[in-house]
PyMOL Python script that loads the backbone (N, CA, C, O; Angstrom):
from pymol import cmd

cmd.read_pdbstr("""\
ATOM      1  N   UNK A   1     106.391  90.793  98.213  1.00  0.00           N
ATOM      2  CA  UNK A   1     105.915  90.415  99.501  1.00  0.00           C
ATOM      3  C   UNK A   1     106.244  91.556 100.469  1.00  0.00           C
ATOM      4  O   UNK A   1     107.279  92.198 100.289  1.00  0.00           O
ATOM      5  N   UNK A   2     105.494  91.817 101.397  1.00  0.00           N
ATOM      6  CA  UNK A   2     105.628  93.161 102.192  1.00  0.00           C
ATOM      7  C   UNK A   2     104.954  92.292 103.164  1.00  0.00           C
ATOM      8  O   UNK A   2     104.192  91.348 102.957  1.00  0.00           O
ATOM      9  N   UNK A   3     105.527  92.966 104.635  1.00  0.00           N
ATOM     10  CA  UNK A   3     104.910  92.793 105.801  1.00  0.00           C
ATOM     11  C   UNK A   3     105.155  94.050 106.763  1.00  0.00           C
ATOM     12  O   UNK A   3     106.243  94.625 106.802  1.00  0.00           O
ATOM     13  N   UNK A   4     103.694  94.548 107.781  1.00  0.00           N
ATOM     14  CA  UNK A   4     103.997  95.582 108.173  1.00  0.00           C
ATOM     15  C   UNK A   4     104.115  95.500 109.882  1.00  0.00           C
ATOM     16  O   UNK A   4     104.218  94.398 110.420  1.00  0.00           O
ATOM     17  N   UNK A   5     104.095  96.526 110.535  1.00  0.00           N
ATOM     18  CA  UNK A   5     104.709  95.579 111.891  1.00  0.00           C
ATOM     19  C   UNK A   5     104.622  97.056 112.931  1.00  0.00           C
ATOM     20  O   UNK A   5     105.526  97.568 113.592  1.00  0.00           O
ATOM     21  N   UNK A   6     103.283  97.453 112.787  1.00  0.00           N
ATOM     22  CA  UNK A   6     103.464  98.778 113.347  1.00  0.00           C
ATOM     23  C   UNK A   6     103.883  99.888 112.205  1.00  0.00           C
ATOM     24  O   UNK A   6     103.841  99.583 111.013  1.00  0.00           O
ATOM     25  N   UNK A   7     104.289 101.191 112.644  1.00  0.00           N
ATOM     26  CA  UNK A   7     104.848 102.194 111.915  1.00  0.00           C
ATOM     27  C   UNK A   7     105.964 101.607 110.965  1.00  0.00           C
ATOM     28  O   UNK A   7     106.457 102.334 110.104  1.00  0.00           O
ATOM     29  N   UNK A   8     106.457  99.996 111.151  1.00  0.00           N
ATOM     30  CA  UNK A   8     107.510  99.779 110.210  1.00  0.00           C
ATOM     31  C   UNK A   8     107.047  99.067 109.376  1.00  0.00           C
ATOM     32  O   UNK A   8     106.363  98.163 109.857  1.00  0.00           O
ATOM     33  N   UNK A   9     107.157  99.081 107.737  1.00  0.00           N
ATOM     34  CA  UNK A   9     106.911  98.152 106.483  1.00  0.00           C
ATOM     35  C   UNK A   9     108.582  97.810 106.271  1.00  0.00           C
ATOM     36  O   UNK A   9     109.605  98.475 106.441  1.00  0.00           O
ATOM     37  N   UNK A  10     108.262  96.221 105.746  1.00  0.00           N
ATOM     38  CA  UNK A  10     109.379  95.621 105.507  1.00  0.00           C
ATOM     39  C   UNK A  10     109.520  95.246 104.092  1.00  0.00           C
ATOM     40  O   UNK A  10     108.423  94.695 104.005  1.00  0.00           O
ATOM     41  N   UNK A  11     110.082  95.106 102.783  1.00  0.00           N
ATOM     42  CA  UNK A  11     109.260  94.568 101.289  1.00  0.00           C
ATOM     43  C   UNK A  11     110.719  93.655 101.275  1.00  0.00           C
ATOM     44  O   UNK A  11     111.743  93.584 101.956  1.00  0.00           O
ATOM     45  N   UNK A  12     109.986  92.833  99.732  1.00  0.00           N
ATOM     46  CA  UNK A  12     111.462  92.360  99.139  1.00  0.00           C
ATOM     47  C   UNK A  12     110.702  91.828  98.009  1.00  0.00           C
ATOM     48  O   UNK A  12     109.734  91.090  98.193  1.00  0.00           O
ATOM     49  N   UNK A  13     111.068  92.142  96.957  1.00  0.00           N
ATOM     50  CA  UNK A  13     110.818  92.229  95.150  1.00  0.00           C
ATOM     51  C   UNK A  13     111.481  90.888  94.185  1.00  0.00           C
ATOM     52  O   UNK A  13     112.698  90.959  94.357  1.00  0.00           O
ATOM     53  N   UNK A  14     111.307  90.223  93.659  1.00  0.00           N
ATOM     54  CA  UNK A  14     112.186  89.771  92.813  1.00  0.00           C
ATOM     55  C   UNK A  14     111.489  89.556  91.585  1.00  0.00           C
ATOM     56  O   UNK A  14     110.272  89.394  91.496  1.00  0.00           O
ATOM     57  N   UNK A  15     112.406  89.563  90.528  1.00  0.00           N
ATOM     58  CA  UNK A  15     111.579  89.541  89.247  1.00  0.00           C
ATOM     59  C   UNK A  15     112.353  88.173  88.165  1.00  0.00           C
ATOM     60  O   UNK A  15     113.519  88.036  87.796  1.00  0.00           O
ATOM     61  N   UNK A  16     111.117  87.326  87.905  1.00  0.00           N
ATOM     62  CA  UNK A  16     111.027  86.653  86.949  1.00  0.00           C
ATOM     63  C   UNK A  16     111.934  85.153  87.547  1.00  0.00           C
ATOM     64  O   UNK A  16     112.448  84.314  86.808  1.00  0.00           O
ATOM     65  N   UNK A  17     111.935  85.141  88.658  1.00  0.00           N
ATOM     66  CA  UNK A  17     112.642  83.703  89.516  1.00  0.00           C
ATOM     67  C   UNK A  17     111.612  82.300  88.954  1.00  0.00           C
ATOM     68  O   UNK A  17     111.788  81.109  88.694  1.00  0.00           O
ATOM     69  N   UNK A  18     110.962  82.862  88.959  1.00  0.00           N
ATOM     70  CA  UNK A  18     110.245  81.049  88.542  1.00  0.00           C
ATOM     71  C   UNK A  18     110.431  80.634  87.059  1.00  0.00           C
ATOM     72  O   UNK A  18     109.972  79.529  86.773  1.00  0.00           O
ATOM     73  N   UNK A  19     110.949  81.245  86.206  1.00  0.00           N
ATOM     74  CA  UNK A  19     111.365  80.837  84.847  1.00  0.00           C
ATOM     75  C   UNK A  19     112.539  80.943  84.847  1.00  0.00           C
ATOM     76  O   UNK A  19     113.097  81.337  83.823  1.00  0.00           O
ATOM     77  N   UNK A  20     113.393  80.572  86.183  1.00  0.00           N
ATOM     78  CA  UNK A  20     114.682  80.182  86.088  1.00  0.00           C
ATOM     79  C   UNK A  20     115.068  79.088  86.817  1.00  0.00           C
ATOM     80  O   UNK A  20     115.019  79.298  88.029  1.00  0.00           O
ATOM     81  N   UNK A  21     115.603  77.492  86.356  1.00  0.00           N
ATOM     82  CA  UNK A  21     115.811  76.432  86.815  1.00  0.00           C
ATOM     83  C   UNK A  21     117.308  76.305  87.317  1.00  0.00           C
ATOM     84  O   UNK A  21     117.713  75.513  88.168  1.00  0.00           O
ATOM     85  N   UNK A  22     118.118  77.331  86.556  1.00  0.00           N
ATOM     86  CA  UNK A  22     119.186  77.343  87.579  1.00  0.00           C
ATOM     87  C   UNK A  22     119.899  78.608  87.433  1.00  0.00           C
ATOM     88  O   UNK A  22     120.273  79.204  86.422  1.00  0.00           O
ATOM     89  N   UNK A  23     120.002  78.886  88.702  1.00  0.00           N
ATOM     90  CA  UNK A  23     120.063  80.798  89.169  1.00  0.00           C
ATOM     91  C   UNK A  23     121.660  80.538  88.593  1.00  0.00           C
ATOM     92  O   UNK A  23     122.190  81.555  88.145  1.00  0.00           O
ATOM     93  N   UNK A  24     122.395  79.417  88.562  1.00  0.00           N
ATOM     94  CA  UNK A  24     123.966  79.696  88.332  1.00  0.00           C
ATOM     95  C   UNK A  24     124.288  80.332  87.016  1.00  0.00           C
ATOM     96  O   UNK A  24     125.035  81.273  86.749  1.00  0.00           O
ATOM     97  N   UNK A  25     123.190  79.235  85.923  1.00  0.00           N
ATOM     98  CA  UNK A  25     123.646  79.562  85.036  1.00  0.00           C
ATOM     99  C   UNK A  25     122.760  81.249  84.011  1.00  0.00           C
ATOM    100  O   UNK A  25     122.763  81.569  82.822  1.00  0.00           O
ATOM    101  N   UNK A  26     122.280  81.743  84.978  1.00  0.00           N
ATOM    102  CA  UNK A  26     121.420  82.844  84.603  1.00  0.00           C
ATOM    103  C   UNK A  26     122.093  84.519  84.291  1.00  0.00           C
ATOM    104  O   UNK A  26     123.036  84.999  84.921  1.00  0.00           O
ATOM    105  N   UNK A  27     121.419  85.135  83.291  1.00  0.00           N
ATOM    106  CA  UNK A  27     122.125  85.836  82.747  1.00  0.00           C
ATOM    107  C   UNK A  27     122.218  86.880  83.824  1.00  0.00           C
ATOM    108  O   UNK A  27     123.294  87.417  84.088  1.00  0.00           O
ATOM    109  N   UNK A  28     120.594  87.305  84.733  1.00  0.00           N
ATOM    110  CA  UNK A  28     121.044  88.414  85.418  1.00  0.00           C
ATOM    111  C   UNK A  28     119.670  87.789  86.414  1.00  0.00           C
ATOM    112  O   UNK A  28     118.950  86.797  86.299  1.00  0.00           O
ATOM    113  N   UNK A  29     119.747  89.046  87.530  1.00  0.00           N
ATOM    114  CA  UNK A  29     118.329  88.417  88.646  1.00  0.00           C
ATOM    115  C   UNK A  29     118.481  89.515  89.094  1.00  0.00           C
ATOM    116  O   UNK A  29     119.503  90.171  89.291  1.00  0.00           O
ATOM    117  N   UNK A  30     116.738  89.866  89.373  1.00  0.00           N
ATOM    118  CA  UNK A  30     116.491  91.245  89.814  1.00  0.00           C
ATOM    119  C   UNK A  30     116.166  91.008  91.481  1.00  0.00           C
ATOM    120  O   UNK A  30     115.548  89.971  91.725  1.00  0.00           O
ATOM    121  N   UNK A  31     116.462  91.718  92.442  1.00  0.00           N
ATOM    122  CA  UNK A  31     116.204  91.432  93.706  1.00  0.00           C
ATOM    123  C   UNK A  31     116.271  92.398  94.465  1.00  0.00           C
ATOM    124  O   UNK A  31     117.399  92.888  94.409  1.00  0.00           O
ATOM    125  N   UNK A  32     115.393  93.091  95.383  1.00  0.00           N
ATOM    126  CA  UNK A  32     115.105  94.381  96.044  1.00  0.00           C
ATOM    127  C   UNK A  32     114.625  93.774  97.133  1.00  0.00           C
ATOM    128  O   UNK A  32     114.013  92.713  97.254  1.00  0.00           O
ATOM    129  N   UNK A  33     115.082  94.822  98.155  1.00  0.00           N
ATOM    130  CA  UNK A  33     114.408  94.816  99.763  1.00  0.00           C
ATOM    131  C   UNK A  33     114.684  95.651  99.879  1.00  0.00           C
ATOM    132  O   UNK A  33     115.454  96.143  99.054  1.00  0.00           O
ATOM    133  N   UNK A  34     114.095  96.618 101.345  1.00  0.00           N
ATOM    134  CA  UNK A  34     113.543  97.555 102.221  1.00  0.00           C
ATOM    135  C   UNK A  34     112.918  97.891 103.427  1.00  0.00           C
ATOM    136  O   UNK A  34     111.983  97.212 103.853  1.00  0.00           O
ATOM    137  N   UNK A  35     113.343  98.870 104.014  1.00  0.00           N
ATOM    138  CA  UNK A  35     112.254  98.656 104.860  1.00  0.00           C
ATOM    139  C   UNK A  35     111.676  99.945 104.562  1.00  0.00           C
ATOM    140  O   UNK A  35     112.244 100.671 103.746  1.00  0.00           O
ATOM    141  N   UNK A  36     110.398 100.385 105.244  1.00  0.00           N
ATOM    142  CA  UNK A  36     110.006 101.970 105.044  1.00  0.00           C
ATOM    143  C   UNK A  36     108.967 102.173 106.302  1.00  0.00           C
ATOM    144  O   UNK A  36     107.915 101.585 106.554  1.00  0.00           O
ATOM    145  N   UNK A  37     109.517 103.013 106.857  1.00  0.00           N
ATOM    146  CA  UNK A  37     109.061 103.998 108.113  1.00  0.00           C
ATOM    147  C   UNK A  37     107.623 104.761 107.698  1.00  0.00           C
ATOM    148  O   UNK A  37     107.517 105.616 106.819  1.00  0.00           O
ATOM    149  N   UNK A  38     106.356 104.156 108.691  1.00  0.00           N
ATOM    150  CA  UNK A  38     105.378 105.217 108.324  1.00  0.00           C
ATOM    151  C   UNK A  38     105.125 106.035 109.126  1.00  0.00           C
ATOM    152  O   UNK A  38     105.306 105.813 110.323  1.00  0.00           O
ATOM    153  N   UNK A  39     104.543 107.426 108.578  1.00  0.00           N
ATOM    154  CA  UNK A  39     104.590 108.832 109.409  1.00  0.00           C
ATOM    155  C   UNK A  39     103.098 108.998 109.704  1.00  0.00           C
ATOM    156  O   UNK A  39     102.460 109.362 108.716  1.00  0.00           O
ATOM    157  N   UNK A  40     102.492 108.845 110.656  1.00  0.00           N
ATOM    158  CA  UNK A  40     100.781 108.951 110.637  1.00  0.00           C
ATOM    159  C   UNK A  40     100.733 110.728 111.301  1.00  0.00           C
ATOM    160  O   UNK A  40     101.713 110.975 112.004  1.00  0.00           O
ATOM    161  N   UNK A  41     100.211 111.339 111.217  1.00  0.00           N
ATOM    162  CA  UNK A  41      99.253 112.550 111.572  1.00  0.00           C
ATOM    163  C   UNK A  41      98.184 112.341 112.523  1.00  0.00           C
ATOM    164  O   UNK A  41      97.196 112.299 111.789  1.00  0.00           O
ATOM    165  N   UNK A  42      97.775 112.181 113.731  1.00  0.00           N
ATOM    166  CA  UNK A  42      97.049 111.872 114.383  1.00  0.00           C
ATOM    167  C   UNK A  42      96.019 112.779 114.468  1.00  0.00           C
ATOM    168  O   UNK A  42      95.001 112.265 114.930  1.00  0.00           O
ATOM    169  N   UNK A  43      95.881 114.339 114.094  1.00  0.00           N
ATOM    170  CA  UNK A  43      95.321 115.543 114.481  1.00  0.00           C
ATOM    171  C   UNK A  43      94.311 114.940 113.425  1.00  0.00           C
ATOM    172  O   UNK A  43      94.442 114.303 112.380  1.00  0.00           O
ATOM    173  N   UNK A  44      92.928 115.568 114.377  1.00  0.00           N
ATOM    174  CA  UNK A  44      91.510 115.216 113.171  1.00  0.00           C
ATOM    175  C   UNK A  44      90.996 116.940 113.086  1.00  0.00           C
ATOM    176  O   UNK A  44      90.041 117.266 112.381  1.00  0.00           O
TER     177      UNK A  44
END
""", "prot")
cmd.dss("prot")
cmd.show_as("cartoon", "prot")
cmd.util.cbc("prot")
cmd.orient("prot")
């Protein structure tokens, strides 16, 4: 899921959460966020 907000992007990743019924007893969980700054060039 990403949302952008002007020159700023925001993300956040996770992998394989819905084939897990309980996060306690789970072996591992992948989970990422970010944000990322965009650089535009305005010159044509």
């Amino acid at each position: 899921m990403s949302a952008s907000l002007g020159a700023l992007q925001f993300y956040i990743m996770a992998d394989n959460l819905l084939e897990y019924q309980n996060l306690a007893k789970s072996q591992s969980v992948s989970l990422q966020l970010g944000f990322n700054y965009i650089f535009k060039n305005n010159e044509n």
